[in-house]
N, C-alpha and C positions, 0 to 999 in steps of 0.2 A: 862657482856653482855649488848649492845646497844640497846634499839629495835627504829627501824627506821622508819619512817612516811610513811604512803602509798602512791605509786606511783599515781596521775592518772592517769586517763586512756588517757587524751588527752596530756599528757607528756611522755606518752611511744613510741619506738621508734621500727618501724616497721623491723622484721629481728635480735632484738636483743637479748641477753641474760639477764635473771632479776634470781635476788633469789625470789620466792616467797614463801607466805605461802596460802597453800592451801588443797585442801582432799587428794588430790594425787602425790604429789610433792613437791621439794621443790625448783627445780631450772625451770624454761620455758623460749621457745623463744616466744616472742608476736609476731603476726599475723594480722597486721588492718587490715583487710579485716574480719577476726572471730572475732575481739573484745576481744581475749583475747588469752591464753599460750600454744602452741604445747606443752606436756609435754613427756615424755617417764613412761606408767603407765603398772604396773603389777597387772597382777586378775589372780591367779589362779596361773597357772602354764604359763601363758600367757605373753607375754612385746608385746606393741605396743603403736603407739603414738595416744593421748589422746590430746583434746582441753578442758582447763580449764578457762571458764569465765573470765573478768574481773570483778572486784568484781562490780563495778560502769557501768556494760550494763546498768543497769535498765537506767537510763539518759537518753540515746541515743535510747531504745529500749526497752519502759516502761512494752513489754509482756512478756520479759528475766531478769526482776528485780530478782527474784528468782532463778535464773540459775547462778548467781556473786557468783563462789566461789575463784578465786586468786587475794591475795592482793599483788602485787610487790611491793617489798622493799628496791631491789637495781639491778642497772644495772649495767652489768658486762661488756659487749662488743657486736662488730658484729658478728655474725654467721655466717660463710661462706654458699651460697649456693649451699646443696646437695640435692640427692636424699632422699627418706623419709627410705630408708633401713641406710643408712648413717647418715641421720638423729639421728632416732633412739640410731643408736651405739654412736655417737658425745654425745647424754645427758647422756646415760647409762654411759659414761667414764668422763663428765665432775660432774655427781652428785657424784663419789669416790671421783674428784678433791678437788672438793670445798668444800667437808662437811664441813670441819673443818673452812676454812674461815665465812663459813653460821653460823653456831655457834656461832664465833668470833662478828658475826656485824649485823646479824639479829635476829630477838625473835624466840625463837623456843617456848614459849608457845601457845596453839591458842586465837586467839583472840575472845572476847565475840562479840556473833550475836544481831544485830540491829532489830530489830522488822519491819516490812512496816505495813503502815497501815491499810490492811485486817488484820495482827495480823499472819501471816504467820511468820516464823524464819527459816528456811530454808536454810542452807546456806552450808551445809557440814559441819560446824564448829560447833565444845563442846562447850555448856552454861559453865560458870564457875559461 
């Protein structure tokens, strides 16, 4: 297993597909205008699509520095655009695709949280 360098956020490409690792997923489309992942997230007995930080808002929007929970790790391609029902089903069917390649070339351990400095950790992610 590879693990791969985190994307930034101002080399991500709006519309596209990324492995990421995150609380709630592991594959999203980035979104510039949200600053970070459409994902496809289940709670409950629920699926809908969910917007996952990028990990690096804090930068661009220092009151969301705590809200950066997806690190992108690899971009996969364009995403066609659909509706958000269509949506939906495109991640739910692409995250069976991919697993395996995701395994293959990105970290599936989580990664250790950064501290900011109020001393906040916060990130959706396990201390190791």
């Amino acid at each position: 297993m590879n693990e791969l360098p985190m994307i930034k956020l101002e080399d991500c490409k709006d519309g596209y597909l990324y492995f990421i690792s995150a609380r709630n997923a592991q594959i999203g489309v980035y979104r510039k205008e949200e600053l970070g992942f459409v994902i496809s997230r289940t709670k409950f007995s629920d699926n809908y699509l969910f917007t996952e930080y990028h990990w690096d808002i804090g930068q661009i929007k220092p009151d969301m520095e705590c809200f950066g929970t997806a690190q992108p790790m690899k971009e996969i391609g364009p995403v066609p655009t659909m509706d958000e029902k269509d949506l939906l089903k495109y991640l739910n069917e692409q995250a069976e695709i991919l697993n395996d390649e995701r395994s293959n070339h990105c970290c599936t351990e989580p990664r250790k949280v950064i501290t900011n400095p109020a001393g906040s950790f916060y990130r959706g992610i396990s201390l190791q």
